[in-house]
N, CA, C and O atoms as a Maestro MAE file, in Angstrom:
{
 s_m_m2io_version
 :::
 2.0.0
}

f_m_ct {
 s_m_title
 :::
 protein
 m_atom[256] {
  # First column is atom index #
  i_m_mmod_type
  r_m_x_coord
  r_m_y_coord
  r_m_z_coord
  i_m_residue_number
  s_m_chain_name
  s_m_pdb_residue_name
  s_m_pdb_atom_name
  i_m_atomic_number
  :::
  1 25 44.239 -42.790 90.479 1 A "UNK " " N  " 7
  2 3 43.795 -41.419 90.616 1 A "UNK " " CA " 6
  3 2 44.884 -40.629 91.336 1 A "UNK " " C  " 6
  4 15 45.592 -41.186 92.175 1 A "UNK " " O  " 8
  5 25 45.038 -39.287 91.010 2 A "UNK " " N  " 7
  6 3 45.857 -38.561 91.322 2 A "UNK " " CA " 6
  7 2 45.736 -38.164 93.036 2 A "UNK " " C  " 6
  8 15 44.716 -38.043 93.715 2 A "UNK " " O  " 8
  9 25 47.066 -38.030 93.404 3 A "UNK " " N  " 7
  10 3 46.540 -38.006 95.132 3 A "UNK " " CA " 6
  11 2 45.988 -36.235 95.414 3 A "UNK " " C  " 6
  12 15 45.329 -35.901 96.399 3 A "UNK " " O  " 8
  13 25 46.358 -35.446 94.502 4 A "UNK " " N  " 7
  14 3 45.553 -34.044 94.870 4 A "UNK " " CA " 6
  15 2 44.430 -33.656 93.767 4 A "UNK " " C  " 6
  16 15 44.078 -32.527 93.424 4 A "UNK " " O  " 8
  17 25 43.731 -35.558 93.075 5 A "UNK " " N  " 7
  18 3 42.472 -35.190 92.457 5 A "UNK " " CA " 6
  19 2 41.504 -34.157 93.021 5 A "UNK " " C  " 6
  20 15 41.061 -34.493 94.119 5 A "UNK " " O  " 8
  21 25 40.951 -32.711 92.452 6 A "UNK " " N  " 7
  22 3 39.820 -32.265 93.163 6 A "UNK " " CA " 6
  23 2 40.492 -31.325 93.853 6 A "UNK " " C  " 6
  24 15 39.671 -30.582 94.391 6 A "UNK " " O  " 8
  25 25 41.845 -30.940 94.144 7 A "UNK " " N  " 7
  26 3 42.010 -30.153 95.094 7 A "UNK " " CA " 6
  27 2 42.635 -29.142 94.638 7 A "UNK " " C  " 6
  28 15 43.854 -29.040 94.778 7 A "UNK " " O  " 8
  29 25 41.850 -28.169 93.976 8 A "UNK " " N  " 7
  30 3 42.065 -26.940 93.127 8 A "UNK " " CA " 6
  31 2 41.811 -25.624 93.611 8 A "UNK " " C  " 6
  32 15 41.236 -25.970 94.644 8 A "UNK " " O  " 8
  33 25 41.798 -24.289 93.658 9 A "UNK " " N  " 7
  34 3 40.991 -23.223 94.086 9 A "UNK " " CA " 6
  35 2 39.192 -23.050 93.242 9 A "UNK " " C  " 6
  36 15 38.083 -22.672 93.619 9 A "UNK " " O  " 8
  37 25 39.713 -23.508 92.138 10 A "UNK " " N  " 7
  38 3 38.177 -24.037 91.314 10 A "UNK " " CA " 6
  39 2 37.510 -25.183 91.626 10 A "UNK " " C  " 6
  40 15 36.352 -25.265 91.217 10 A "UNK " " O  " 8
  41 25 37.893 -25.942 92.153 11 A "UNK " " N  " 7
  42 3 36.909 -26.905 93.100 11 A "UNK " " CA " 6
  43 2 36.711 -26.537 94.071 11 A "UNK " " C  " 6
  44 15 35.519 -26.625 94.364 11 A "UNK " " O  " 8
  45 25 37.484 -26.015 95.003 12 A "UNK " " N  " 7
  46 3 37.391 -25.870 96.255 12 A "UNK " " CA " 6
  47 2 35.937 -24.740 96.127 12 A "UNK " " C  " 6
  48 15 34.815 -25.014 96.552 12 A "UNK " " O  " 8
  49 25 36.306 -23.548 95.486 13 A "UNK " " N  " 7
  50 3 34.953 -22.409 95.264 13 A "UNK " " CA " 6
  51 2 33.416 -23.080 94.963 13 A "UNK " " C  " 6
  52 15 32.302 -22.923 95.463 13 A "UNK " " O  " 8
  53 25 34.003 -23.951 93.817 14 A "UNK " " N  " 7
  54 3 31.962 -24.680 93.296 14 A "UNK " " CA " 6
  55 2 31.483 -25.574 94.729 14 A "UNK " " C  " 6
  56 15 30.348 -25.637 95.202 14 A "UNK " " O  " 8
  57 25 32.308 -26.005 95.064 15 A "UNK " " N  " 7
  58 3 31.872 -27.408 96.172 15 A "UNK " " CA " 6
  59 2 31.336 -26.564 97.329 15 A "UNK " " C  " 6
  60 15 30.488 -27.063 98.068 15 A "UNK " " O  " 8
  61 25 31.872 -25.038 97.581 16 A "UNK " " N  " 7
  62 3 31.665 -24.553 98.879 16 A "UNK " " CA " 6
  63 2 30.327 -23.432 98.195 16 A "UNK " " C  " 6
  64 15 29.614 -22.860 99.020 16 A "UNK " " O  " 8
  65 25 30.140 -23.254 97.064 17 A "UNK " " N  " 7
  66 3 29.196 -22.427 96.551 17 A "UNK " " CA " 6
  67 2 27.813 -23.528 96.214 17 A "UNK " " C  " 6
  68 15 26.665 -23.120 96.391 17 A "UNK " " O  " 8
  69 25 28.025 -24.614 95.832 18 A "UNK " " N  " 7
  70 3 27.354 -25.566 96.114 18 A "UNK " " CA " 6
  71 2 26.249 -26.035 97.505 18 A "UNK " " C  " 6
  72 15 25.062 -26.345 97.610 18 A "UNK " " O  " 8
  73 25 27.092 -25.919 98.175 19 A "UNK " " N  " 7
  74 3 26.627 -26.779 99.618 19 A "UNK " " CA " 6
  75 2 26.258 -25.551 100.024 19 A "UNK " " C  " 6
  76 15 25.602 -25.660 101.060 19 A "UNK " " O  " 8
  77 25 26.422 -24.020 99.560 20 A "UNK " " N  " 7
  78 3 25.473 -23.503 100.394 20 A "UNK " " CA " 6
  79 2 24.135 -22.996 99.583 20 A "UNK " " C  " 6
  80 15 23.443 -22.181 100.194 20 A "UNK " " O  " 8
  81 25 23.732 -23.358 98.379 21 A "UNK " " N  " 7
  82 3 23.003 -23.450 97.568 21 A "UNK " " CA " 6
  83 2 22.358 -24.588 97.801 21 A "UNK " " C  " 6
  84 15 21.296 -24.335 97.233 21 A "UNK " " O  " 8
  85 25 22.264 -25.444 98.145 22 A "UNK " " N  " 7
  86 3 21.777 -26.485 98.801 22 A "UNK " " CA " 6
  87 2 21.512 -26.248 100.048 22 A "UNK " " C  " 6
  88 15 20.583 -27.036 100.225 22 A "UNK " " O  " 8
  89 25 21.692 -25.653 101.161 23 A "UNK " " N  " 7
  90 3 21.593 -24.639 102.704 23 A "UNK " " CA " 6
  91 2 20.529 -24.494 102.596 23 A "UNK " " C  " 6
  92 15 19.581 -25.077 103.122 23 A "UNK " " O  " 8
  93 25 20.622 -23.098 101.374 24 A "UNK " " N  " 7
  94 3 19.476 -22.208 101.228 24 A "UNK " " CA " 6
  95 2 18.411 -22.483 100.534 24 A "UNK " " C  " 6
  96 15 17.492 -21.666 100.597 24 A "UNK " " O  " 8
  97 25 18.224 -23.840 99.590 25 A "UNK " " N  " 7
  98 3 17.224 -24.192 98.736 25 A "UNK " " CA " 6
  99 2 16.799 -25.311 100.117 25 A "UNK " " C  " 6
  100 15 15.609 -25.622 100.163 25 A "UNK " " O  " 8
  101 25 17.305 -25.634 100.713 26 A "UNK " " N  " 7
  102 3 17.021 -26.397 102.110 26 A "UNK " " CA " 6
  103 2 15.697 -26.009 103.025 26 A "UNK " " C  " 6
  104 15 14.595 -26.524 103.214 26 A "UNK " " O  " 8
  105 25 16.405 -24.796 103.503 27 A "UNK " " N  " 7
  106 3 15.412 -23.484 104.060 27 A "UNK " " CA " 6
  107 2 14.200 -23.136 103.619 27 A "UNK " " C  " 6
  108 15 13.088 -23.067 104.144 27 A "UNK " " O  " 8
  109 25 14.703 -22.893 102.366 28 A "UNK " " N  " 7
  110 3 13.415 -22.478 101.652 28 A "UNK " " CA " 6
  111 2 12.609 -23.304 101.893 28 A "UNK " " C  " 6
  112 15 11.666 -22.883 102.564 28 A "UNK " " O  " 8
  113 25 12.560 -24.905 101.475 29 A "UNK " " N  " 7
  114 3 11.406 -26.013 101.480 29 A "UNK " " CA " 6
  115 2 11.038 -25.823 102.916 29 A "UNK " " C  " 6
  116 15 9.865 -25.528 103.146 29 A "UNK " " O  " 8
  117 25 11.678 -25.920 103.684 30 A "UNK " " N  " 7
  118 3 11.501 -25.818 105.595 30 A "UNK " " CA " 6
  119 2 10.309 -24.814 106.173 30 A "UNK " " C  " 6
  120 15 9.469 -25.041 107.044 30 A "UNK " " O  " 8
  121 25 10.543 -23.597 105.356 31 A "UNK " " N  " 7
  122 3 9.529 -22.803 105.665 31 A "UNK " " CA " 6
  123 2 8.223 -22.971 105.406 31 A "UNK " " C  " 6
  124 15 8.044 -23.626 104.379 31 A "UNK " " O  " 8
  125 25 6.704 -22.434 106.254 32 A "UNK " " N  " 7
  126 3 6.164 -22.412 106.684 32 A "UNK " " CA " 6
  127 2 5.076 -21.392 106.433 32 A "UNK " " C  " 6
  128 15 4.866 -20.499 107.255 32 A "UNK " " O  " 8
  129 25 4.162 -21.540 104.963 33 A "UNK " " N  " 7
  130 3 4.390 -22.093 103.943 33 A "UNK " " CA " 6
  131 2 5.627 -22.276 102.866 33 A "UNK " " C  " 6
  132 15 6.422 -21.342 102.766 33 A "UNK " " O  " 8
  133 25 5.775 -23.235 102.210 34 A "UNK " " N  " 7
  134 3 6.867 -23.165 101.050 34 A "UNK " " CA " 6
  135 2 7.409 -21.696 100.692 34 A "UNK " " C  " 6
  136 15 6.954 -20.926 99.847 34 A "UNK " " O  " 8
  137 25 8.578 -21.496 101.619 35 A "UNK " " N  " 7
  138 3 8.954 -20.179 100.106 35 A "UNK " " CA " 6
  139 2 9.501 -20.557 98.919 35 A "UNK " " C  " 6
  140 15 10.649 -20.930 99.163 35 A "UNK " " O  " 8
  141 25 9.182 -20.682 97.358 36 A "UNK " " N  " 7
  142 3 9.613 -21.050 96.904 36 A "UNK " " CA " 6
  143 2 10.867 -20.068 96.117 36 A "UNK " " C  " 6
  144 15 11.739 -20.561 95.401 36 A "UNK " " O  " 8
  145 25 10.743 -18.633 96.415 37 A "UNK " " N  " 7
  146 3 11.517 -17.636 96.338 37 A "UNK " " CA " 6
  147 2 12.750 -18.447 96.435 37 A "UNK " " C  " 6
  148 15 13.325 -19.000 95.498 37 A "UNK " " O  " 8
  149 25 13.106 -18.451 97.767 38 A "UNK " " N  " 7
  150 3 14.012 -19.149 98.487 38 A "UNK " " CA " 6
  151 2 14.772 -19.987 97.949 38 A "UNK " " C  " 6
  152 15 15.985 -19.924 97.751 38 A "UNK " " O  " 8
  153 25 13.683 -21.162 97.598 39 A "UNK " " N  " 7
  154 3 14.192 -22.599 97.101 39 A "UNK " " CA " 6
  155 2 14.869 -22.225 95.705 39 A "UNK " " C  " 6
  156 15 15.821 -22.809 95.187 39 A "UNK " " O  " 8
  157 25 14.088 -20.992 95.152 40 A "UNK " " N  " 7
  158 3 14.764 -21.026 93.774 40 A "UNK " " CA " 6
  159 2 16.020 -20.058 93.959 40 A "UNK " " C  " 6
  160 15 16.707 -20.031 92.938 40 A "UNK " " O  " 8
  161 25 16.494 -19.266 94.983 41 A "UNK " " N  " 7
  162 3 17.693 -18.669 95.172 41 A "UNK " " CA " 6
  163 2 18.691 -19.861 94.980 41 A "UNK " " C  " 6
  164 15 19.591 -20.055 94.163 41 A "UNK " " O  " 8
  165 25 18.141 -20.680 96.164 42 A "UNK " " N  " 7
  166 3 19.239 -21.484 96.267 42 A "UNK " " CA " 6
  167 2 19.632 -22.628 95.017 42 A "UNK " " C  " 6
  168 15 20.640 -23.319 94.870 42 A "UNK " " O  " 8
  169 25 18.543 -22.522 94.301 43 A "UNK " " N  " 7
  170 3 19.149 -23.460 93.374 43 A "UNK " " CA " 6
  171 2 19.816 -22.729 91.783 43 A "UNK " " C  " 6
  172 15 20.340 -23.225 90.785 43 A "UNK " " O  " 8
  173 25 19.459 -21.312 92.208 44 A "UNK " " N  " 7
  174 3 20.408 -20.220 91.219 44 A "UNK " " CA " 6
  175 2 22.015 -20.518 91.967 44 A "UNK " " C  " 6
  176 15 23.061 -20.543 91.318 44 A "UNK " " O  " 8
  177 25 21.926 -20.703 93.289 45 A "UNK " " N  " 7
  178 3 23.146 -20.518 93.620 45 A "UNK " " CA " 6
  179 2 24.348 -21.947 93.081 45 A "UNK " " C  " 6
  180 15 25.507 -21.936 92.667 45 A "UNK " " O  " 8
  181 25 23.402 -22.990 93.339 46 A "UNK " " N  " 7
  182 3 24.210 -24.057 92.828 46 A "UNK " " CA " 6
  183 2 24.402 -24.362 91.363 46 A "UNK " " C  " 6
  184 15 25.271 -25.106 90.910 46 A "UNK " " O  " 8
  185 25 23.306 -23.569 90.534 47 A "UNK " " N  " 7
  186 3 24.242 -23.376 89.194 47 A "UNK " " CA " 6
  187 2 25.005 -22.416 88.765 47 A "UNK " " C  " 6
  188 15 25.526 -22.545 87.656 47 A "UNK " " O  " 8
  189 25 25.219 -21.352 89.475 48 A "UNK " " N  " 7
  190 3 26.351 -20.183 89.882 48 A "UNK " " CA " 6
  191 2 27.633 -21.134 89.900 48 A "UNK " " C  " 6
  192 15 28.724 -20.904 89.380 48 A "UNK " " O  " 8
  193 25 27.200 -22.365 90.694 49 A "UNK " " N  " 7
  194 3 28.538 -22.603 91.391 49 A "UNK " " CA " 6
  195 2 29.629 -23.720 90.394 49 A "UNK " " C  " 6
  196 15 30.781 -24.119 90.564 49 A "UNK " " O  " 8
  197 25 28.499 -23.966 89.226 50 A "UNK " " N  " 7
  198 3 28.955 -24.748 87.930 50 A "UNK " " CA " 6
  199 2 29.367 -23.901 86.642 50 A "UNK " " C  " 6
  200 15 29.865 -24.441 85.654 50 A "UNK " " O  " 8
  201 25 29.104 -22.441 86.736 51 A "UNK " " N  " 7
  202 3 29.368 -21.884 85.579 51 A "UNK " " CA " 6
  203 2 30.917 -20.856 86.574 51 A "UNK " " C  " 6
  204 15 31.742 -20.228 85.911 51 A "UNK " " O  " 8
  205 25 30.988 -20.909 88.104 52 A "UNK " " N  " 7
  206 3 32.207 -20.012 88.780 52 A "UNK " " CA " 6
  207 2 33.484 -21.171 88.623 52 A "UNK " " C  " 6
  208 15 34.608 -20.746 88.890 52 A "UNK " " O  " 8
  209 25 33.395 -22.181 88.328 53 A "UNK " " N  " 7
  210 3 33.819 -23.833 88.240 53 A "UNK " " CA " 6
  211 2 34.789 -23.621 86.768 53 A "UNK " " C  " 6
  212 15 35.989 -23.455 86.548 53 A "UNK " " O  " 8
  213 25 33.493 -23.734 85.891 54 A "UNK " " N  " 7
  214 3 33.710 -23.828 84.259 54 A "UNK " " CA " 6
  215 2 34.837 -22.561 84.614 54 A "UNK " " C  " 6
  216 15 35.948 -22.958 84.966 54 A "UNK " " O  " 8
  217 25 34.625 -21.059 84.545 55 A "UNK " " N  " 7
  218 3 35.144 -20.428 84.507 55 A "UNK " " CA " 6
  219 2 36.996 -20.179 84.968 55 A "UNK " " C  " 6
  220 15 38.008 -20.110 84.270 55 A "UNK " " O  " 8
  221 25 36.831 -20.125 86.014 56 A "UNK " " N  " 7
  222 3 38.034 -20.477 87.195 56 A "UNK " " CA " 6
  223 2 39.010 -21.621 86.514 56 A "UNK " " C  " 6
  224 15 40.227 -21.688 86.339 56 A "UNK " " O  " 8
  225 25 38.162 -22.285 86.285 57 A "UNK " " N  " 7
  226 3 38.939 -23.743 85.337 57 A "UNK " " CA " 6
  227 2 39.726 -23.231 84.130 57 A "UNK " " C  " 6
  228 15 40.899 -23.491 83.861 57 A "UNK " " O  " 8
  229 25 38.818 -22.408 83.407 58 A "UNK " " N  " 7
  230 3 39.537 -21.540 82.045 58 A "UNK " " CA " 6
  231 2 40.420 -20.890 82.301 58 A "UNK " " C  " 6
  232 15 41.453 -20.805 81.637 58 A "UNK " " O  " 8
  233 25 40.069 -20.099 83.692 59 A "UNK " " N  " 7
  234 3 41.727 -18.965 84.058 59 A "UNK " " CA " 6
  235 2 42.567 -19.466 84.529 59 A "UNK " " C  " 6
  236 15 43.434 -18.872 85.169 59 A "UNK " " O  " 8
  237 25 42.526 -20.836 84.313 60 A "UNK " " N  " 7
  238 3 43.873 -21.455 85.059 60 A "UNK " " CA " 6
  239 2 44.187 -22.124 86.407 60 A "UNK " " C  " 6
  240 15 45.174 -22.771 86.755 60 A "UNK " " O  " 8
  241 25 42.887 -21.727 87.171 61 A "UNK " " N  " 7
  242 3 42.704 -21.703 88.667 61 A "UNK " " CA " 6
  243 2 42.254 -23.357 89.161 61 A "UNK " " C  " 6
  244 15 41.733 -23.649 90.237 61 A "UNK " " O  " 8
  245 25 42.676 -24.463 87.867 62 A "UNK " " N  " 7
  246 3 42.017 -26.216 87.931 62 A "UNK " " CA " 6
  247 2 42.988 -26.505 87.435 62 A "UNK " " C  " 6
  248 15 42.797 -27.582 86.870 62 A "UNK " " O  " 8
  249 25 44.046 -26.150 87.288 63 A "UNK " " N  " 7
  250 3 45.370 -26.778 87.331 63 A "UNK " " CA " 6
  251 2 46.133 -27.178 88.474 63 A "UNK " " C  " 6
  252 15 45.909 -26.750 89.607 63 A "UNK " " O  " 8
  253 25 46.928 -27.899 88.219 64 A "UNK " " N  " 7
  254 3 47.994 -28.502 89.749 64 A "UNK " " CA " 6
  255 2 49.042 -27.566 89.545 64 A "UNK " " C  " 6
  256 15 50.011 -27.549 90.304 64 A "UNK " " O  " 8
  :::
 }
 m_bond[255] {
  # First column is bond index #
  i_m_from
  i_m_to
  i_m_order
  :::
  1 1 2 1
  2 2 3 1
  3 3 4 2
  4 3 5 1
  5 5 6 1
  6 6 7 1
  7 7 8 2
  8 7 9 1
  9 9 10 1
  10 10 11 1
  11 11 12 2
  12 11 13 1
  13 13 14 1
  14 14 15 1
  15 15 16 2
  16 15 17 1
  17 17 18 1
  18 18 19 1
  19 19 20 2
  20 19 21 1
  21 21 22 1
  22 22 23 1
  23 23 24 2
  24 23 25 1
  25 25 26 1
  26 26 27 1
  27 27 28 2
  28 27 29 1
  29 29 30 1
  30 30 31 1
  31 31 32 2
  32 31 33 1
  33 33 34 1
  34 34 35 1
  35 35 36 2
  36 35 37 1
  37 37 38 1
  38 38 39 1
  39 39 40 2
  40 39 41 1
  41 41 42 1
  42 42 43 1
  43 43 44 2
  44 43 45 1
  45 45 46 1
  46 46 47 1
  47 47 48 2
  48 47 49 1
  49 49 50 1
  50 50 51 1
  51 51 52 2
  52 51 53 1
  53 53 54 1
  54 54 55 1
  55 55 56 2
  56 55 57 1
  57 57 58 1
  58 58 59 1
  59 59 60 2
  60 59 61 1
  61 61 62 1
  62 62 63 1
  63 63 64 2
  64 63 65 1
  65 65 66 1
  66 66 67 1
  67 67 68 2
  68 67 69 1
  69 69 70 1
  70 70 71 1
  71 71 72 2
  72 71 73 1
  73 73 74 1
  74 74 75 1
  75 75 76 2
  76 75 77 1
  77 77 78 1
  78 78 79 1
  79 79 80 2
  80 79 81 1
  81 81 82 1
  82 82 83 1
  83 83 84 2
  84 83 85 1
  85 85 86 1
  86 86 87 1
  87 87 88 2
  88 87 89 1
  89 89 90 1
  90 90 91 1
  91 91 92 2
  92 91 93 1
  93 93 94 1
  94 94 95 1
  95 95 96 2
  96 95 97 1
  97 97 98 1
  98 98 99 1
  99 99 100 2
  100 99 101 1
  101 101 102 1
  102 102 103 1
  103 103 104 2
  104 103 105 1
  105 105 106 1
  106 106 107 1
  107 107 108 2
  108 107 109 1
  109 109 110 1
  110 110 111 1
  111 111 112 2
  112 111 113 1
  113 113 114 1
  114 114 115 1
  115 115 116 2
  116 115 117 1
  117 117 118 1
  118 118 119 1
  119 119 120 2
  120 119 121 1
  121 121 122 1
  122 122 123 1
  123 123 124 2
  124 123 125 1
  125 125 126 1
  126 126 127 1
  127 127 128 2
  128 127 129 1
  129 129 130 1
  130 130 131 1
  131 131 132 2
  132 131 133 1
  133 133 134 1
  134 134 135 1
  135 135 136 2
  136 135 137 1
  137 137 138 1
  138 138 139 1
  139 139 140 2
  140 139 141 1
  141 141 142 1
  142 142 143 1
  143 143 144 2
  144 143 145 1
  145 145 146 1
  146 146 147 1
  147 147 148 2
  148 147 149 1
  149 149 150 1
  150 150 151 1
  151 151 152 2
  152 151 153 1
  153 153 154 1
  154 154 155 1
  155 155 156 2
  156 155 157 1
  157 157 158 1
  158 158 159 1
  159 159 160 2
  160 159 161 1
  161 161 162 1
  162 162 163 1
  163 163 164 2
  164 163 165 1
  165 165 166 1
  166 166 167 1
  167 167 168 2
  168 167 169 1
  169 169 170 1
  170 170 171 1
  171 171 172 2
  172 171 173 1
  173 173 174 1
  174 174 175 1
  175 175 176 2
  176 175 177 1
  177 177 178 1
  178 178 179 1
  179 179 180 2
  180 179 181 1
  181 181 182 1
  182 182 183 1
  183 183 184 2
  184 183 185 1
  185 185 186 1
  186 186 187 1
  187 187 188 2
  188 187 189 1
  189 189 190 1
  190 190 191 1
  191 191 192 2
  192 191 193 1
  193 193 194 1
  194 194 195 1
  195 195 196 2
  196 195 197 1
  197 197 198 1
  198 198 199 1
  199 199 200 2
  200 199 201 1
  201 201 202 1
  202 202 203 1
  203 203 204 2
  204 203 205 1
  205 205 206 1
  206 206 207 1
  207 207 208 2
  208 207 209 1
  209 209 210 1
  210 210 211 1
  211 211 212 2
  212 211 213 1
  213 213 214 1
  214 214 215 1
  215 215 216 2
  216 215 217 1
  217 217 218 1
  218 218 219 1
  219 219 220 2
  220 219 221 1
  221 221 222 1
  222 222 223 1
  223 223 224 2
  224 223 225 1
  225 225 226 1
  226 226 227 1
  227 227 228 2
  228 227 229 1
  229 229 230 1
  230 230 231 1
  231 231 232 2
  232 231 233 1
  233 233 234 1
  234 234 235 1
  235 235 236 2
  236 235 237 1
  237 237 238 1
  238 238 239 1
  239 239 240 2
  240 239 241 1
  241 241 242 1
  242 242 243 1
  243 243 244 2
  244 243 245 1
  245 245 246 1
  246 246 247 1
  247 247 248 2
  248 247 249 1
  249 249 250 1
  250 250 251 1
  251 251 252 2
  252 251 253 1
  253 253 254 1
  254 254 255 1
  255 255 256 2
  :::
 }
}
């Protein structure tokens, strides 16, 4: 495996758009009752963070 596998500006964006889509779908369950508002933001956000990925990747931005 390549030693800068993964280390792109298009990875770097999904992985950090990710984990906070996961934060906030976190929260959501946490609350007191279920917001499920919430839970479903956050899990819009982590497939945001697979189609900002796909994209970024096309403009060039997942190259070394």
């Amino acid at each position: 495996m390549s030693a800068h596998h993964g280390n792109t500006p298009a990875a770097w964006t999904a992985v950090v758009l990710a984990l906070l889509g996961f934060t906030v779908g976190g929260v959501g369950l946490m609350l007191d009752p279920v917001s499920y508002v919430i839970f479903y933001v956050g899990v819009g956000i982590v497939v945001a963070a697979g189609v900002v990925f796909v994209v970024m990747d096309r403009l060039g931005m997942g190259d070394h």
